[in-house]
MARLO-857799 format. One record per residue (C-alpha): residue number from 1; x, y, z. Coordinates in pm, 1 decimal. Each point is the difference from the previous one (the first is absolute). Example, Ala and Ser with C-alpha at 12.3 -4.5 7.8 and 13.67 -1.06 7.14 Angstrom:
2
nr 1, east 1230.0, north -450.0, up 780.0
nr 2, east 137.0, north 344.0, up -66.0
This chain:
339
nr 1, east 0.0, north 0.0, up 0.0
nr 2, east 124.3, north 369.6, up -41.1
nr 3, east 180.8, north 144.8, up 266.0
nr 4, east -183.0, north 261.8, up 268.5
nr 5, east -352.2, north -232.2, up -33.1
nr 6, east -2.7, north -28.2, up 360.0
nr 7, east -317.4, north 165.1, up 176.5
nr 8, east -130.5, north 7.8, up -360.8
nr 9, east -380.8, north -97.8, up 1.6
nr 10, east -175.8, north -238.6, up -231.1
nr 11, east -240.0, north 167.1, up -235.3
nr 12, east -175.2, north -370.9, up -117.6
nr 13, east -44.3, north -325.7, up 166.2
nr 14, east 285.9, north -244.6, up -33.4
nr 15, east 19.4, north -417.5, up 62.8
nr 16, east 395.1, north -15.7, up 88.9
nr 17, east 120.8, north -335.7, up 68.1
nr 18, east -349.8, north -169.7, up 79.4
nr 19, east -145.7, north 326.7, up 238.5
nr 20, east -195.1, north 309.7, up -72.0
nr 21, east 107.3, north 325.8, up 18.0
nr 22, east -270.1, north 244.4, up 6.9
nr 23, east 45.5, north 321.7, up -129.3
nr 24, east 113.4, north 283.7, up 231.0
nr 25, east 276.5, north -246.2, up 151.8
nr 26, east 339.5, north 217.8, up 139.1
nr 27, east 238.7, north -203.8, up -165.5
nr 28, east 277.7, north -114.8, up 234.7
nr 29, east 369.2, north -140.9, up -84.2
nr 30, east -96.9, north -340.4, up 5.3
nr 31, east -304.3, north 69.6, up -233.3
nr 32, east 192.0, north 133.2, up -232.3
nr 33, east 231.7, north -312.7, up 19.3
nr 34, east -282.9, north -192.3, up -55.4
nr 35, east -75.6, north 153.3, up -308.0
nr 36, east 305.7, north 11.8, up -119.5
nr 37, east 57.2, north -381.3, up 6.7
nr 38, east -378.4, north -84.1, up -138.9
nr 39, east -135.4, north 297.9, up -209.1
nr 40, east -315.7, north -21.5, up -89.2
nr 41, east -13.2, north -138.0, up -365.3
nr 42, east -351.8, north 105.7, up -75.8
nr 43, east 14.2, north 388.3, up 96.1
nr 44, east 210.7, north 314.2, up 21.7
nr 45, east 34.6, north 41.2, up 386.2
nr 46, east -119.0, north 376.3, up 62.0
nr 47, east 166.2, north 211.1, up 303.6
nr 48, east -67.6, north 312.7, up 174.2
nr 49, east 252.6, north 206.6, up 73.0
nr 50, east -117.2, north 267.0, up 316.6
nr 51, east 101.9, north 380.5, up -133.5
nr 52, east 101.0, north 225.9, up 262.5
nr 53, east -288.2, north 89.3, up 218.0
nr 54, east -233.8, north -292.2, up -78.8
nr 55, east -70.7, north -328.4, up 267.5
nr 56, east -80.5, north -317.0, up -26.2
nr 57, east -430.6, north -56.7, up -13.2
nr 58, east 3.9, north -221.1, up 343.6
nr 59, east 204.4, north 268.6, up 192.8
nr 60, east -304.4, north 262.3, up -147.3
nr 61, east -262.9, north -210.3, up 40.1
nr 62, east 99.8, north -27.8, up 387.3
nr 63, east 87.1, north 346.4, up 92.2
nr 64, east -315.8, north 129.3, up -151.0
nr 65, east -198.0, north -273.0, up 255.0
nr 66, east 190.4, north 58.9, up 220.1
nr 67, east -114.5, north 381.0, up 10.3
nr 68, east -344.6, north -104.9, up -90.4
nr 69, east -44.9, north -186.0, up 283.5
nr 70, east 205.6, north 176.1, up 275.0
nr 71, east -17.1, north -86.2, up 343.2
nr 72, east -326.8, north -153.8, up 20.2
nr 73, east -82.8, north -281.6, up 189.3
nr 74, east -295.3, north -162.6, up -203.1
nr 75, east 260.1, north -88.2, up -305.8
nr 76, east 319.1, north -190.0, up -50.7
nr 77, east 181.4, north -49.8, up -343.5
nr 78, east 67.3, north -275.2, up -198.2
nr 79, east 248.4, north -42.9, up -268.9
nr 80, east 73.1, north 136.2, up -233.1
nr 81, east -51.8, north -303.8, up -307.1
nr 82, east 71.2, north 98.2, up -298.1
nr 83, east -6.1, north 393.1, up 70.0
nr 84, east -330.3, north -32.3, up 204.5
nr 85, east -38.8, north 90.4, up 350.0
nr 86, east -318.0, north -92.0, up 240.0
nr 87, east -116.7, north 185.2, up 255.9
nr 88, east -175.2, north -286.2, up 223.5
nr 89, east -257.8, north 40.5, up 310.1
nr 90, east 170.6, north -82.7, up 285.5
nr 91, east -337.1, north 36.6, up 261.5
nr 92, east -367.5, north -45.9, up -90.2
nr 93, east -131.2, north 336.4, up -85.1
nr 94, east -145.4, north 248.2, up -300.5
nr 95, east 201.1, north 101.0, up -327.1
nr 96, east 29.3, north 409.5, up -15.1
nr 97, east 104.1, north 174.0, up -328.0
nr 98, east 62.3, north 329.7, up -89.9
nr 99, east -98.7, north -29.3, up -352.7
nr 100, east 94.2, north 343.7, up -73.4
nr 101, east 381.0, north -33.1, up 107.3
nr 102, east -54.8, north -392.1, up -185.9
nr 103, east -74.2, north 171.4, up -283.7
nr 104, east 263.6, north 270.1, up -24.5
nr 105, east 239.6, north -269.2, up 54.9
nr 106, east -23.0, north -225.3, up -245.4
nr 107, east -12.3, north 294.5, up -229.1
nr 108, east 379.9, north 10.4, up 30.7
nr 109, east 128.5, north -246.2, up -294.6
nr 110, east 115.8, north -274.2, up 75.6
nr 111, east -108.3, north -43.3, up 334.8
nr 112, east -293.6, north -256.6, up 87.5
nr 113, east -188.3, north -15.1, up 265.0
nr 114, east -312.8, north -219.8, up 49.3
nr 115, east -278.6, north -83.7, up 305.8
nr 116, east -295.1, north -167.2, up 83.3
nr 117, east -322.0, north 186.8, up 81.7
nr 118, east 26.8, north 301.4, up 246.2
nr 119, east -213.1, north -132.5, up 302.0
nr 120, east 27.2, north -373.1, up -67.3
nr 121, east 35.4, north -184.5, up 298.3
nr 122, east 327.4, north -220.1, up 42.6
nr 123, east 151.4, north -297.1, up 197.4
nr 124, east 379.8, north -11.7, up 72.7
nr 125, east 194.4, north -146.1, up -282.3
nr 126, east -260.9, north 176.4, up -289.6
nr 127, east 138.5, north 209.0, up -216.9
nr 128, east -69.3, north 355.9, up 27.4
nr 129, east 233.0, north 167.7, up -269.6
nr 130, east 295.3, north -52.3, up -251.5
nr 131, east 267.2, north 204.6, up -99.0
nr 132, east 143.5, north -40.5, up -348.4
nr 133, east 244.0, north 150.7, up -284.2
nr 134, east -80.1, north -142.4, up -358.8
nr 135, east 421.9, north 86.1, up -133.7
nr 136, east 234.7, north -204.1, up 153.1
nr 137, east 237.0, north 343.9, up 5.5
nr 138, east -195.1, north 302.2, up 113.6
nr 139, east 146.7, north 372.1, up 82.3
nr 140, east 33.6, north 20.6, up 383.4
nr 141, east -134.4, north 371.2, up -46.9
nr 142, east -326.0, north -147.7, up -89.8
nr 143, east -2.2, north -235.8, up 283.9
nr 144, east 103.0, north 318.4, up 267.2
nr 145, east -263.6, north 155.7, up -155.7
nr 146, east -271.3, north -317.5, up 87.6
nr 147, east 180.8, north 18.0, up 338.2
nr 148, east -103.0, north 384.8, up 46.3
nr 149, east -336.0, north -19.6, up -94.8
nr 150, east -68.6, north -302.5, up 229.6
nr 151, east 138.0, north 211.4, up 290.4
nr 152, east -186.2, north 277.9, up -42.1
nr 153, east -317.9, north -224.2, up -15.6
nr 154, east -157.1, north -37.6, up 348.5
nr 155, east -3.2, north -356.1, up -107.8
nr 156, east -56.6, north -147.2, up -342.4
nr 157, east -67.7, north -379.8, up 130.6
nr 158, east -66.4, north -101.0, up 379.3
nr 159, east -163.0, north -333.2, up 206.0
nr 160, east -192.8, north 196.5, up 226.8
nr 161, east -60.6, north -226.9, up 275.0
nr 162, east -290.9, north -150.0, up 189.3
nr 163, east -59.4, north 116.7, up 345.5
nr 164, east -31.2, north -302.3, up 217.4
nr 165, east -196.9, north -92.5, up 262.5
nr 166, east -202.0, north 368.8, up -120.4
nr 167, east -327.1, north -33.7, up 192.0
nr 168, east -335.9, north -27.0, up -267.8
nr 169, east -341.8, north -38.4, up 136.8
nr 170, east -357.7, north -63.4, up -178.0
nr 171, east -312.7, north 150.8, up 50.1
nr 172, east -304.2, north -159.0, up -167.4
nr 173, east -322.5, north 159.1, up -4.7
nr 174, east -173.7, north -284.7, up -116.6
nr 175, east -131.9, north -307.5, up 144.8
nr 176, east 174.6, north -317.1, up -130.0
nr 177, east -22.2, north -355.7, up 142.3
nr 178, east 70.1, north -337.0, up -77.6
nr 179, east 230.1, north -101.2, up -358.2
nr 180, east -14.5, north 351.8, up -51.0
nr 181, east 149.3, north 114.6, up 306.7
nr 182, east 305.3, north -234.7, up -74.6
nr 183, east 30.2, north 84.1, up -330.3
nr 184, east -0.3, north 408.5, up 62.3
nr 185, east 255.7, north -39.1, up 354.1
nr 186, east 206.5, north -257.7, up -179.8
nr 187, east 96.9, north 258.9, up -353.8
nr 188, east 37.3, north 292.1, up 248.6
nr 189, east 273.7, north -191.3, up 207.2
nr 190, east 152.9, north -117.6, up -313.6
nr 191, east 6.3, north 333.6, up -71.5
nr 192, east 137.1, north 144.7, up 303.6
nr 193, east 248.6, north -254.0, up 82.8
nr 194, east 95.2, north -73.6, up -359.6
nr 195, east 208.2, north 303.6, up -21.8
nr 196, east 125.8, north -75.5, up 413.7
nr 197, east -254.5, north 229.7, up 148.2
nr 198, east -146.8, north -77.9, up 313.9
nr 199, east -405.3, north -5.3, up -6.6
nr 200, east -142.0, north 163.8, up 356.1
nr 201, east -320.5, north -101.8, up -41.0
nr 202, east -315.6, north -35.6, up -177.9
nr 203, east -277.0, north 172.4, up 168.4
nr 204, east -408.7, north -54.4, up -186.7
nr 205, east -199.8, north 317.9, up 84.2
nr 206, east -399.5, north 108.7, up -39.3
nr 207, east -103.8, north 228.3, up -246.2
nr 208, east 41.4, north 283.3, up 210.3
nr 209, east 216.8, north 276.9, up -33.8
nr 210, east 41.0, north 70.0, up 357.4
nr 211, east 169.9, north -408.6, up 35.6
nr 212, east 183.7, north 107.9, up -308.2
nr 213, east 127.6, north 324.2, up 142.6
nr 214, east 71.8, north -163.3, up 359.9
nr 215, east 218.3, north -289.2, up -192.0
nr 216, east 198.0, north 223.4, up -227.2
nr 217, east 75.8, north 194.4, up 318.6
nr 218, east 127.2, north -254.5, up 191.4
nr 219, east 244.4, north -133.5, up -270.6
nr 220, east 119.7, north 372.1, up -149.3
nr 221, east 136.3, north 86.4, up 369.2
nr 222, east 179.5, north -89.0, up 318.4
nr 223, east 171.6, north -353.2, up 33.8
nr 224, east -257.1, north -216.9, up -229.0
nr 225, east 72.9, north 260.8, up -263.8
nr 226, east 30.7, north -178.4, up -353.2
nr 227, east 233.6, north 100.6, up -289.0
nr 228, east -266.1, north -74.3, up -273.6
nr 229, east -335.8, north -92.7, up 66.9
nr 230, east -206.7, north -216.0, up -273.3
nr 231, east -370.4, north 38.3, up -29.1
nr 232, east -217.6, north -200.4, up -147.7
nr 233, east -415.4, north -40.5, up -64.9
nr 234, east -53.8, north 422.7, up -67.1
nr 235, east -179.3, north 185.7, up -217.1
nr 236, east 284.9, north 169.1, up -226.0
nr 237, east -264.3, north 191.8, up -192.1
nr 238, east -196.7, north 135.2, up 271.6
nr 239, east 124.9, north 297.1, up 229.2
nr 240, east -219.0, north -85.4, up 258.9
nr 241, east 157.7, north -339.2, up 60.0
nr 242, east 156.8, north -67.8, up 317.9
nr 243, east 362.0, north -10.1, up -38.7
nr 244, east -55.8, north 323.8, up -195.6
nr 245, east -155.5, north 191.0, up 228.4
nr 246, east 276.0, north -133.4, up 299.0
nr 247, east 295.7, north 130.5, up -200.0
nr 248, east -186.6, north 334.0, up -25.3
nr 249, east -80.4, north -12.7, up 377.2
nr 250, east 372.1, north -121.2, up 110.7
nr 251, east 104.0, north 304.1, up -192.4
nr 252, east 157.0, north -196.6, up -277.1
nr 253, east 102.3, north 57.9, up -342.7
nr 254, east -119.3, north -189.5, up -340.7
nr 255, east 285.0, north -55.0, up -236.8
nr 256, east -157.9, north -186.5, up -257.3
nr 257, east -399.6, north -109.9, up -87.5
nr 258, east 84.9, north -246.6, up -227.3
nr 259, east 310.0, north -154.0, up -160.9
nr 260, east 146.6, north -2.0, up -323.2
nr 261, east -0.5, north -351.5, up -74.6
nr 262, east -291.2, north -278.6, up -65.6
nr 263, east -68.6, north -207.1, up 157.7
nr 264, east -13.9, north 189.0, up 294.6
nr 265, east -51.5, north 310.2, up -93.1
nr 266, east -250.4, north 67.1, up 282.2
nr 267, east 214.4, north -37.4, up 256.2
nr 268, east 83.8, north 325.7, up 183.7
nr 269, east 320.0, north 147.1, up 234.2
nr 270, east -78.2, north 198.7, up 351.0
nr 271, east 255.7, north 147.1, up 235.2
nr 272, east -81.3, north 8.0, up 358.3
nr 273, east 281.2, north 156.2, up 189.2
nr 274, east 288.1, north -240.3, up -126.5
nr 275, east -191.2, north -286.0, up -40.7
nr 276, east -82.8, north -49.7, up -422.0
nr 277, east -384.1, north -124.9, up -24.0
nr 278, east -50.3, north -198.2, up -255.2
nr 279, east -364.8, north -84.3, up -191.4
nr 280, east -9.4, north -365.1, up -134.0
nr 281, east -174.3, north -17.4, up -345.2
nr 282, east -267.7, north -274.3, up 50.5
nr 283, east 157.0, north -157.0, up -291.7
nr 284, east 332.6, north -73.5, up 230.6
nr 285, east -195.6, north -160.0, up 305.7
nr 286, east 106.8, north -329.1, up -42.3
nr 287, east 113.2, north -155.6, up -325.5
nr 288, east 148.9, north 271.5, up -280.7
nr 289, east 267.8, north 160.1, up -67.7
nr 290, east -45.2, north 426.8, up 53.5
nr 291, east 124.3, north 301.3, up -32.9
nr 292, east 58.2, north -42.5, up 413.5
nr 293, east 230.3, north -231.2, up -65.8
nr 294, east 240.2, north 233.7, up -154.8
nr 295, east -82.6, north 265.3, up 257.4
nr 296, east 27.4, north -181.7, up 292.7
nr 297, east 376.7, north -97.3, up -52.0
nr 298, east 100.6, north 357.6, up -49.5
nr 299, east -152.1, north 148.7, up 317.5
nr 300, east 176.3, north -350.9, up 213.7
nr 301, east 295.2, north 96.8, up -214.0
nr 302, east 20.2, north 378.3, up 139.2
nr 303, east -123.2, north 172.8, up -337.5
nr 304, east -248.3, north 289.0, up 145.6
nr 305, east -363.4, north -15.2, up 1.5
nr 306, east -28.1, north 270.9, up -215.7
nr 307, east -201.9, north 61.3, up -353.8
nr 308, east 345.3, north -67.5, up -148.2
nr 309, east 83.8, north -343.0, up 66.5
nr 310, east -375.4, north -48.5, up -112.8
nr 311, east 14.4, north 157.2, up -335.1
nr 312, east 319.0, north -228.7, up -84.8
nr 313, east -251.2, north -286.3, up 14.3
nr 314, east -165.7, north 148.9, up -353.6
nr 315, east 347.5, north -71.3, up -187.2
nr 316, east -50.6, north -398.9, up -85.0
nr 317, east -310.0, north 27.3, up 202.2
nr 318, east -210.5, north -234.4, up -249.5
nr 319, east 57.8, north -301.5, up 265.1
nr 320, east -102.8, north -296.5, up -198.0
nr 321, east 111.1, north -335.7, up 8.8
nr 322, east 351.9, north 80.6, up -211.7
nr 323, east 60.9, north 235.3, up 290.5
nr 324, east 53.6, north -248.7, up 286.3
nr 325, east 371.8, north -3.7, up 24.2
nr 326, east -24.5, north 350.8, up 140.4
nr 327, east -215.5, north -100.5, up 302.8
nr 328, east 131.7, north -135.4, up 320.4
nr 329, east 54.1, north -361.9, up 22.6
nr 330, east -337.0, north -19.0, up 178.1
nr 331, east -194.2, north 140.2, up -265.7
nr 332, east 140.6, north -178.3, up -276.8
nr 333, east -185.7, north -301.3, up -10.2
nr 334, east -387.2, north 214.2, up 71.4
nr 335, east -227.7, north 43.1, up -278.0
nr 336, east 12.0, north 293.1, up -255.4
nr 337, east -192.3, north 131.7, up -280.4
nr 338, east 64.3, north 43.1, up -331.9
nr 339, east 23.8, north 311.2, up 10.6
């Protein structure tokens, strides 16, 4: 082989004595030995020679995760294979993307950069993101670039994490009994402990706003105070109904009638305090898959109860049965609609 080859990186895919060399290979001494005492007979071997101020595609691909992912604690990286990087979950928690800063990125050529869904819910070991860089030589001033923008970014990919053990309690305003019963307290403790929550309780109360007010008192304040509260069994088109009128009279605040999503679009988000009050669609009381469901595991993850983390739910908000992967592990095997 010609002299001053070493560090020189394959441009095609090679079989050299029986391997495979894939392309983007930093050829060492002995490689080049290699080739030198079996050339290939059936191709020109093509090398890249690094010009001053260019690096090697691994080296880019991992500072630019690297800076991507910064010091947070929901993601580890693997790799890199074959210039890819993956940014993996390394707790159980909720995919957040800045799409803005995504996009801005991976407007800088050559640089790749690819996720699943913002909000999806993850296990440890998914994968979250992955970094790559399609030349096998790339200018490092492109790649210091990447590095800048991600910085500046509050945070282009993060896991944020469940809460565990967060207290959840159910209010029903409906009387249930028998199969039913089961069926509606065993999908709300899938639910609740599905994404390591910790259910309080589940309290059935009269039509009667006064019951309704009394309850939502006693679990929006002092030491049985609940993080979220679920509610099931209202009215979520009439004002007068009961868990209506008790937010108004615990001087709480509406965020959201309704939800941008179907099914579930009926459900509804309360604040009490700083306990989030969530309204059930009917459609969610026991065996589909709703628009709760990709609620709930942003509020146990920390994301605010706010009309923001509700109007996210209208991007990819058509939750049919091609949308399960995206659900919590719990959810994924419920019914859903067409669409």
């Amino acid at each position: 082989m010609p002299p001053g080859l070493e560090g020189g990186v394959l441009a095609r895919d090679l079989k050299v004595a029986g391997s495979r060399w894939s392309k983007g290979r930093r050829l060492s001494a002995a490689d080049l030995a290699a080739l030198a005492a079996e050339p290939p007979a059936d191709r020109a071997v093509s090398v890249l020679l690094a010009e001053p101020g260019e690096i090697h595609e691994d080296e880019a691909a991992l500072r630019l995760a690297a800076a991507i992912r910064r010091d947070d604690p929901g993601t580890t990286l693997r790799g890199p294979s074959e210039s890819r990087v993956d940014l993996v979950a390394a707790v159980p928690g909720v995919v957040e993307i800045s799409l803005r800063d995504l996009e801005r990125l991976n407007r800088l050529d050559p640089l790749e950069v690819f996720t699943v869904f913002d909000g999806q819910t993850v296990a440890p070991g998914d994968l979250v993101a992955s970094v790559k860089v399609g030349p096998h030589l790339v200018p490092e001033s492109i790649v210091a670039a990447g590095e800048a923008l991600a910085r500046r970014a509050n945070r282009i990919v993060r896991v944020r994490p469940f809460r565990r053990d967060l207290p959840i309690a159910v209010l029903v305003r409906e009387s249930i009994s028998g199969t039913a019963r089961e069926r509606f307290e065993t999908a709300v403790r899938d639910k609740i402990e599905g994404l390591g929550a910790r259910l309080l309780s589940i309290q059935y109360l009269p039509d009667s706003a006064d019951a309704v007010t009394a309850a939502l008192r006693d679990l929006t304040t002092g030491r049985r105070r609940a993080a979220i509260v679920l509610t099931a069994g209202g009215g979520t088109t009439d004002p007068a109904d009961p868990f209506f009128v008790a937010v108004e009279a615990l001087g709480g605040r509406f965020i959201r009638h309704g939800v941008p999503a179907h099914p579930g679009s009926m459900g509804w988000l309360a604040t009490i305090g700083r306990t989030a009050v969530v309204g059930l669609p009917s459609c969610g009381a026991y065996s589909k898959a709703t628009a709760a469901d990709l609620l709930l595991p942003r509020l146990v993850a920390g994301q605010p109860a706010s009309a923001g983390t509700v109007a996210k739910l209208g991007h990819g908000g058509i939750l049919n049965r091609h949308q399960r992967f995206r659900f919590p592990a719990y959810a994924r095997s419920l019914e859903a609609p067409e669409g």
